[in-house]
C-alpha positions as CSV (number, residue, x, y, z in Angstrom):
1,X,115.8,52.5,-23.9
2,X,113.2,51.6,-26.4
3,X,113.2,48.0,-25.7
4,X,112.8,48.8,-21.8
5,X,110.2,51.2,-22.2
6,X,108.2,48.3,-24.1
7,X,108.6,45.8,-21.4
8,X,107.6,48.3,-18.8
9,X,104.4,48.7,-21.0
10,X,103.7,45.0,-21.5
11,X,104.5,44.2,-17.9
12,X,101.4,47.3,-16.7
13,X,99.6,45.6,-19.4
14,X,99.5,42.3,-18.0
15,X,99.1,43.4,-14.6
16,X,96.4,45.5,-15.7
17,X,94.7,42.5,-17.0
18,X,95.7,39.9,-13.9
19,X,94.2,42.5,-11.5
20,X,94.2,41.5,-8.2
21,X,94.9,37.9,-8.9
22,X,98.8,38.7,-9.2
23,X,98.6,38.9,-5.2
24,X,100.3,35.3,-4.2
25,X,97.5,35.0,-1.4
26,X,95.2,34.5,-4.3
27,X,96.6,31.7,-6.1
28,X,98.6,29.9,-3.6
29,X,96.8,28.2,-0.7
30,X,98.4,28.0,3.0
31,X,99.3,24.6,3.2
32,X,99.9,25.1,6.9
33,X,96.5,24.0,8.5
34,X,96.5,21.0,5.6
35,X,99.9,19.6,7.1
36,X,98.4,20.1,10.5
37,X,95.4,18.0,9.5
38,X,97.8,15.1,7.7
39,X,99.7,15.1,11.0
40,X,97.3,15.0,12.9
41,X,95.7,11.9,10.9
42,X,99.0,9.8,11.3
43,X,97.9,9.3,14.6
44,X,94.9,7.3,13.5
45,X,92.5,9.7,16.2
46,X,89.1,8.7,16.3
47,X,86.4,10.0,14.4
48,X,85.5,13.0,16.6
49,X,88.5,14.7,16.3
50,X,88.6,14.4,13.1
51,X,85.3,16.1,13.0
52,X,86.5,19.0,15.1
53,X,89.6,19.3,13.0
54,X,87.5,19.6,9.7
55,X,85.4,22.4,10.8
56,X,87.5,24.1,13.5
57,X,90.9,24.0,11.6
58,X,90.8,23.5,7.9
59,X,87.0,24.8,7.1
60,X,87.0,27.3,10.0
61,X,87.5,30.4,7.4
62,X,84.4,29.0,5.5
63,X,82.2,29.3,8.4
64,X,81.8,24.9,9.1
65,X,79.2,24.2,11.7
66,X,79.2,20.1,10.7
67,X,81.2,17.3,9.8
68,X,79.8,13.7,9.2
69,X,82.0,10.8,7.9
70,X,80.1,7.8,6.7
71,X,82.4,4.5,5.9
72,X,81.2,1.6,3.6
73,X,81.7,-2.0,5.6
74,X,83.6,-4.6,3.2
75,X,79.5,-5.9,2.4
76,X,79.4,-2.9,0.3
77,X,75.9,-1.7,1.8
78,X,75.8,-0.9,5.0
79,X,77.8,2.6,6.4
80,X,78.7,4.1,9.7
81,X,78.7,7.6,10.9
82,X,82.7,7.2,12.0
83,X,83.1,10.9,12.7
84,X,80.7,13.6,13.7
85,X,81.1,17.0,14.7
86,X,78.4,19.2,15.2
87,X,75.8,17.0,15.5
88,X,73.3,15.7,19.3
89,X,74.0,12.5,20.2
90,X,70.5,11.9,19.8
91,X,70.6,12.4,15.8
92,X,74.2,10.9,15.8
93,X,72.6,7.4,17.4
94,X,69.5,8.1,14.8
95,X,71.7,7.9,12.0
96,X,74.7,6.0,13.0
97,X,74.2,3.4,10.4
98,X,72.6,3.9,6.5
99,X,72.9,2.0,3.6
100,X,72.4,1.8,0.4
101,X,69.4,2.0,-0.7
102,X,68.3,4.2,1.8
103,X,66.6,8.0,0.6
104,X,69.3,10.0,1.5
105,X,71.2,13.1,-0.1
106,X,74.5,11.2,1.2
107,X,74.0,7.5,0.6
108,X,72.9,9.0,-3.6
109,X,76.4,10.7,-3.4
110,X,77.7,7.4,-2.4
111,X,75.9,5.4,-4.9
112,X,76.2,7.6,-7.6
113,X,79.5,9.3,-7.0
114,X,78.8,13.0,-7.4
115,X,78.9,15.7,-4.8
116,X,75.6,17.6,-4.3
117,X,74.8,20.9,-2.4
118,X,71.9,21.5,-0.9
119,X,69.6,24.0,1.4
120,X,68.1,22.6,4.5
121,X,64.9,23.4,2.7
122,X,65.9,20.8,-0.1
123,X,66.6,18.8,1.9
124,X,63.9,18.6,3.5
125,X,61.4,18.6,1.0
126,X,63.0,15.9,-1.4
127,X,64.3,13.1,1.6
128,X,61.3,12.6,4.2
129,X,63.9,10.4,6.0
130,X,66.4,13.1,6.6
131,X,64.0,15.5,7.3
132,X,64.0,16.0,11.2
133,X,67.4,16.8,11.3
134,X,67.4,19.4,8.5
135,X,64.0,21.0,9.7
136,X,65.4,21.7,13.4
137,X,69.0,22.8,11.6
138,X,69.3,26.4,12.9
139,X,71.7,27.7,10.4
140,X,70.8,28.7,6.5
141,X,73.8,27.7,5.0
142,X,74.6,25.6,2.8
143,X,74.7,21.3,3.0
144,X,77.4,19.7,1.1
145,X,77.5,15.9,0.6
146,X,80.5,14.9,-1.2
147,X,82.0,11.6,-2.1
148,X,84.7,9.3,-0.6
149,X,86.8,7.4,-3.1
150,X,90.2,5.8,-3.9
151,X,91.3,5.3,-7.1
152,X,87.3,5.4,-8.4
153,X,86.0,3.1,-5.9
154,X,83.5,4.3,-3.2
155,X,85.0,4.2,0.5
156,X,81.9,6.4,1.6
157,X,80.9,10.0,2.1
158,X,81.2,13.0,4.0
159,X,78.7,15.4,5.0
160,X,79.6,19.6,5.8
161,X,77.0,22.4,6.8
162,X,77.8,26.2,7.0
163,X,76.2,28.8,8.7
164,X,76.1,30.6,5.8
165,X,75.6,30.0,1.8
166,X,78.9,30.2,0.7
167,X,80.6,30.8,-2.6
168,X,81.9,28.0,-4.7
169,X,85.2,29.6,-5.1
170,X,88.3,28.0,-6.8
171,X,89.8,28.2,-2.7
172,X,86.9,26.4,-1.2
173,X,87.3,23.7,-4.1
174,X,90.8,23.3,-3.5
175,X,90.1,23.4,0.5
176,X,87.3,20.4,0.2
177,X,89.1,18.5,-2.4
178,X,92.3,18.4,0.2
179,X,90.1,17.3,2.9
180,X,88.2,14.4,0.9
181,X,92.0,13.3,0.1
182,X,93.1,13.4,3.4
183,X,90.3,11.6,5.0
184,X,90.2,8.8,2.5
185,X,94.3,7.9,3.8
186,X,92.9,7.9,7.4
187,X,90.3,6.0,6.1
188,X,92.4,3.4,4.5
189,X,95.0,3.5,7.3
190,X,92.1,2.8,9.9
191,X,90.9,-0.3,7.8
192,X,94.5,-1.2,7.6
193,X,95.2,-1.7,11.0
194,X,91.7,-2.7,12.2
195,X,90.8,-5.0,9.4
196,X,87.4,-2.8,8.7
197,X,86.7,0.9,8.4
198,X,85.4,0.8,12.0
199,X,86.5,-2.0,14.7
200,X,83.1,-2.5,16.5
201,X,80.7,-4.0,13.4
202,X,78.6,-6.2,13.7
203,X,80.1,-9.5,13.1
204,X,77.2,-11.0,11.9
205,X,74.9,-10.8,8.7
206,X,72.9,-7.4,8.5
207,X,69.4,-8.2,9.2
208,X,67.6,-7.8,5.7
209,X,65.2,-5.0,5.9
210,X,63.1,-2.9,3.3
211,X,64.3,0.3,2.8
212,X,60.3,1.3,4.2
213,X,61.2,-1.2,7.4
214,X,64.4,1.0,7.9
215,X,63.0,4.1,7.3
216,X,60.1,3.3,10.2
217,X,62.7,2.2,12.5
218,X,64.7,5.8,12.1
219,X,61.2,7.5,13.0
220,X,60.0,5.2,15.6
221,X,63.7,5.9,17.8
222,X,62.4,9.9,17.6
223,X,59.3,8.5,19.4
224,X,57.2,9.0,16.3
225,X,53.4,7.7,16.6
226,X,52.2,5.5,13.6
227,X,50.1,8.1,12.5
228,X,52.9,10.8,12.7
229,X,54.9,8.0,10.8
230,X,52.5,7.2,8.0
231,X,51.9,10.7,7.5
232,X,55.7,11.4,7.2
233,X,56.5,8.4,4.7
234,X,53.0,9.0,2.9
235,X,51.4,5.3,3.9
236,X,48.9,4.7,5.7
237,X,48.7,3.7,9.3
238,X,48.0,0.3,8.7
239,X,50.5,-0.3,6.3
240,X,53.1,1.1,9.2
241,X,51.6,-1.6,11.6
242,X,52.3,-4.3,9.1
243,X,55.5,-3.1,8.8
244,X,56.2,-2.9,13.0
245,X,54.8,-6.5,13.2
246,X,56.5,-7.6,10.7
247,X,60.3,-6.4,12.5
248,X,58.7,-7.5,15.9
249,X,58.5,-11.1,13.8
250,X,62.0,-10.9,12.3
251,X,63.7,-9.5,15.7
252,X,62.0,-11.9,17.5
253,X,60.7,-9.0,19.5
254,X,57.4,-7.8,21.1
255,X,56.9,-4.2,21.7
256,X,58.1,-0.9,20.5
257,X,61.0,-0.8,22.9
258,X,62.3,-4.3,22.4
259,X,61.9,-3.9,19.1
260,X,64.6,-1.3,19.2
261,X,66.9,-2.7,21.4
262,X,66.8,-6.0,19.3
263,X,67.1,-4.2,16.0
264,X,70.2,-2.0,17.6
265,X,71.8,-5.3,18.2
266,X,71.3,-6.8,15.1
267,X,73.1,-3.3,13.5
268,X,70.3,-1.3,12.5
């Protein structure tokens, strides 16, 4: 009876201690929407559904507004937005292409391989490029920009906003870390069968811009002046017409608007 009676106390003891973590919903994830998103990956579906799965089924009960997938071409520079959920067409053509060099929260995360979260106010104030989008963002919660690798080498990023600030729980961790692992096998799968992350690059050489040059172009698709351009980038307006004339000389192009179609065409 003794020996009972001790167990009985060492087992309130420990329970006393655990607290509420002795609940199995605590420490055991439901790996029921997980096996819903791997399935639904096998299919190879194209990058909006896979947006819509990310923040509608798996990081639903975290409150996700936004998905972004960005996918490094073989070059090992240039990426593409292969699946976007939340996002205007407008901003999705704006920023349907990065690379490298580029002053962005997600193409450092790329580069440098660690995760970063953000407010749209950060944002905002450290990435003049980015900027538009984050500014008109309606929500105040939090931006996530999180890494894509296999086996330690960089396949691309991804991109998730909340509607609200959320906390970095052990759950959310193990939720995010699930979906970075299950995107990278659709991303390898897609390359697989398509040869590249995406089947419609560019076949040719990237036209070689400056990260300036590329930056103008981004603002000059919103219908940006030079003014409201050289006040955004912190030049001044002649250096921005150097910089137009030069990509009209490059592109081959004249004008604002050819200049845009031309650079579309050449990937940018």
């Amino acid at each position: 009876m003794a020996v009972v009676a001790k167990r009985q106390v060492a087992r309130a003891s420990d329970e006393a201690r655990l607290g509420d973590i002795t609940r199995p919903e605590d420490f055991a994830l439901d790996g029921t929407p997980l096996i819903s998103y791997l399935w639904m990956l096998s299919d190879l579906p194209d990058g909006d559904a896979v947006g819509f799965a990310i923040c509608r089924g798996l990081l639903a009960p975290f409150g996700a507004e936004l998905a972004l997938v960005y996918a490094v071409r073989p070059d090992g520079h240039t990426l593409d937005l292969i699946a976007s959920y939340g996002m205007g067409k407008k901003e999705d053509a704006v920023y349907s292409r990065v690379t490298a060099e580029m002053h962005l929260p997600g193409v450092e995360t790329f580069r440098l391989g660690t995760e970063k979260w953000l407010t749209k106010d950060q944002v905002s104030d450290d990435y003049p490029l980015a900027a538009p989008f984050f500014r008109a963002w309606k929500s105040n919660g939090d931006f996530a920009f999180l890494p894509l690798r296999h086996r330690g080498a960089p396949m691309g990023f991804m991109v998730l906003a909340f509607a609200e600030p959320v906390e970095r729980s052990w759950h959310l961790r193990a939720t995010i870390d699930a979906v970075l692992s299950a995107t990278v096998l659709w991303l390898l799968a897609a390359s697989a069968l398509k040869g590249t992350a995406r089947s419609n690059l560019a076949e040719t050489a990237p036209l070689e811009l400056t990260a300036r040059q590329r930056e103008v172009l981004v603002l000059m698709r919103e219908g940006r002046s030079n003014r409201d351009i050289a006040d955004q980038l912190g030049y001044s307006v002649a250096t921005i017409k150097a910089d137009i004339t030069a990509l009209g000389q490059m592109l081959g192009a004249s004008g604002r608007a050819d200049i845009l179609e031309r650079a579309r065409l050449a990937g940018h």
